[in-house]
N, C-alpha and C positions, 0 to 999 in steps of 0.2 A: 280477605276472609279466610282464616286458616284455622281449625282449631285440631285437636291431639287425637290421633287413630282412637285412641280409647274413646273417647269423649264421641266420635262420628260412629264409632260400632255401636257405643248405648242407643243414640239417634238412629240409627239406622235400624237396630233392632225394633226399639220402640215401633217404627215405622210398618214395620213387618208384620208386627203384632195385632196393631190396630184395622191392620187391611189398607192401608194408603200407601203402599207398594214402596218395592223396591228391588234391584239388581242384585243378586251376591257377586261380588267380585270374582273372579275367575283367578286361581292360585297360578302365582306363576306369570301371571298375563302383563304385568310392569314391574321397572327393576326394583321398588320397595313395596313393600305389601302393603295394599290397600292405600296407593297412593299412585296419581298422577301426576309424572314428571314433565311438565311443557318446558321447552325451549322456546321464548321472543327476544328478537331486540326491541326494548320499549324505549322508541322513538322514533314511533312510524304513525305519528296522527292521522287520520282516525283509527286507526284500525290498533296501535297499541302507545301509550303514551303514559306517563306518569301526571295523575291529578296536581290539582295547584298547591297539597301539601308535599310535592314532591319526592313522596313516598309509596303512594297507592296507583297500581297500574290500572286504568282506566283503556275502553276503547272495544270494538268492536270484536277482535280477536280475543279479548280477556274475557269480554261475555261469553263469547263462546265454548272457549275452554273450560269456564265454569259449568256450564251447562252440560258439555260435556261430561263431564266428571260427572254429577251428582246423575245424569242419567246412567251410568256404570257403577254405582254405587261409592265411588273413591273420591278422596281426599283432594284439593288440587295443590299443586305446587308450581307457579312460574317465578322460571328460574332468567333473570336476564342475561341473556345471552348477546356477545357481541356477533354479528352476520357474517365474520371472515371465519368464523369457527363453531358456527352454528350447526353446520351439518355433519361437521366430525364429533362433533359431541353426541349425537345422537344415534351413528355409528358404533363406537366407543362405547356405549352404552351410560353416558352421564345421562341422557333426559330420556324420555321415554317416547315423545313425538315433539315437531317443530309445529306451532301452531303461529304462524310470523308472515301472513302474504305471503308464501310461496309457490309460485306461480308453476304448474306443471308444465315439466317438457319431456322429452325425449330422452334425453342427456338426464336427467333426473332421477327418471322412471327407471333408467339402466342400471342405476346402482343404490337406490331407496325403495320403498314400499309409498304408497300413497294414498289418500281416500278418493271416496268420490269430489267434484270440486263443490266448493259453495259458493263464490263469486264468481261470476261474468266479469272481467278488466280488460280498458283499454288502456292503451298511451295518451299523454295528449303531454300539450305545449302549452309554457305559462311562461307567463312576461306581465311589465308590472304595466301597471294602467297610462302610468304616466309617462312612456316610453313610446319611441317613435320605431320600437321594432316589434312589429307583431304578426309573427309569421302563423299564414291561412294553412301549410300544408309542409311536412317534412320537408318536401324540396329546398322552399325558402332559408332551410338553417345552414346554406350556404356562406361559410365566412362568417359565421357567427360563433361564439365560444358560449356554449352548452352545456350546463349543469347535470349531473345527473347523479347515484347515489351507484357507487360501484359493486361490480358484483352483481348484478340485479339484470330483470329482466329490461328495466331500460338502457342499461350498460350494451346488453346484444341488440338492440333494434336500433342505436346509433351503430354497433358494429356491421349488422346487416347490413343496415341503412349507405353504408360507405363501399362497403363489399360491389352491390348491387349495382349502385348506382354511382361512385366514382365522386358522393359531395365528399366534400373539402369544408372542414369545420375546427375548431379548439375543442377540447374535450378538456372538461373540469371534474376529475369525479372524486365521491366526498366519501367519507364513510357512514355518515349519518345521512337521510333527505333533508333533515331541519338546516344543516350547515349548507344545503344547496337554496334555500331559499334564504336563510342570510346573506349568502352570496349576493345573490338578486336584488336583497334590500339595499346593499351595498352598494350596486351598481360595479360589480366587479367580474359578473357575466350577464351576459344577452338575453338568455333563457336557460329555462328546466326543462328536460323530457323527464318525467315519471306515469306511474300507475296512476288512472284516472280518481280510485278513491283517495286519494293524497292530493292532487289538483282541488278537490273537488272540495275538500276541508279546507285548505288555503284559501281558496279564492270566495268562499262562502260566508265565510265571517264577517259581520260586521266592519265596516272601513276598512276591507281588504284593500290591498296596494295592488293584491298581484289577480290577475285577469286568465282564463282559456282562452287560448286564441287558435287552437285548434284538436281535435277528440276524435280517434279516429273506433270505427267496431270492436266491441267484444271480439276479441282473437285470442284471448287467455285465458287461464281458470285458476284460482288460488285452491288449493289443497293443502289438507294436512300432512307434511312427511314424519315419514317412522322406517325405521333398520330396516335395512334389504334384509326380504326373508321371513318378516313378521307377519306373518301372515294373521295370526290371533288376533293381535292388536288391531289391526287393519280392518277386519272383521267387526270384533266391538266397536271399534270409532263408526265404522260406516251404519251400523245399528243406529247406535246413539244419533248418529245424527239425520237419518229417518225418520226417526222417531219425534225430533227437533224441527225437521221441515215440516212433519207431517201436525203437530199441533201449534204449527205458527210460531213458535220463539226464533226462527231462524228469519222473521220476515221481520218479525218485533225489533230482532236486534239492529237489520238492516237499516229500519227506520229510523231508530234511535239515533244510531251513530251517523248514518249514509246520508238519512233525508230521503232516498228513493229507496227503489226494490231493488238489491242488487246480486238476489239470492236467487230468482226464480229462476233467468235463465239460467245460472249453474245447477240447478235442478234439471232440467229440462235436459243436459245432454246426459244424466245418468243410464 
């Protein structure tokens, strides 16, 4: 859904006019006027994927960002972005925030801006149904070769995972999550370690192959990143999307896409 600034000023005016509200855009507050620039990689089901005309971004994060947007009064624009250069682009000042499951940390927060979070995520392990390896607990992935999507926060919890505790495993990692579950279909590794709402799209479908064989707590939180420093921006988004939790499109969306709530408790530690 894209239409021409001109064309969203008359609607938005209109809007103003007749008393059914709206935001003025705040001058300045993104790198084109009157528009928001998102950064995803779409190819992260649920949460951003391309529909089956293989043109139109569908999925959790993209409702969002829309929703975003028209509560700020702007335009949206995602733009696909590949993940090894996702966050220099945003740097750089090509997009305006990363709206992509990016899970906050430490390391993050030291050189980006962030919102408040909106998903609770855990890890968990998948393996296909018809397989005689199904490990109950990290431990078990002892000597097993492990998919996981590089760069990500499951990339550091096998890296912790071996720091800590000394397993001995194969590391496969992919640049997309879809190519680590081809993998699997393949039978060319053991398991995936990813972010629970990825697991949870897999394993949910209809005549799934691929099974959780173990979920460990919410110990993560997706946020939206934007330029160290942004403080405006930062600001606006965290508005908007108060505003979003507060009249349920944030729980609407979770259901749509998630199947459960997976909005609350990221509410909950603001």
């Amino acid at each position: 859904m894209k239409k021409t600034v001109l064309t969203l000023f008359v609607i938005m005016t209109a809007m103003c006019i007749l008393g059914t509200g709206c935001e003025k855009p705040q001058e300045g507050l993104t790198i084109r006027e009157g528009v928001l620039t998102v950064g995803m990689e779409i190819g992260y089901p649920p949460m951003e994927y391309y529909g089956p005309d293989g043109m139109t971004p569908m999925g959790f994060d993209v409702d969002m960002a829309k929703a975003i947007a028209e509560k700020m009064g702007l335009e949206i624009d995602l733009v696909d972005t590949a993940w090894d250069g996702i966050f220099a682009a945003v740097e750089t000042g090509r997009i305006d925030a990363i709206m992509s499951s990016v899970t906050i940390t430490e390391a993050r927060q030291q050189v980006h801006n962030f919102s408040n979070p909106y998903i609770g995520n855990a890890m968990a392990i998948v393996s296909r149904k018809d397989s005689d390896i199904k490990p109950q607990s990290p431990a078990e992935l002892e000597g097993l070769g492990v998919a996981f999507q590089a760069e990500t926060t499951a990339k550091f919890f096998m890296e912790k995972l071996e720091e800590e505790t000394g397993l001995r495993y194969t590391p496969f990692a992919y640049e997309r999550v879809m190519s680590c579950f081809d993998e699997l279909q393949l039978n060319r590794v053991d398991v995936i370690v990813t972010d629970g709402v990825v697991a949870l799209d897999y394993t949910t479908v209809p005549d799934s192959i691929f099974e959780i064989t173990w979920q460990g707590d919410p110990d993560e939180f997706f946020g939206i990143c934007m330029k160290g420093g942004n403080d405006a921006l930062t600001d606006a988004i965290n508005q908007a999307l108060y505003e979003l939790f507060d009249d349920g499109t944030m729980l609407e969306i979770s259901m749509q896409h998630l199947g459960i709530d997976m909005v609350t408790p990221a509410r909950n530690n603001w």
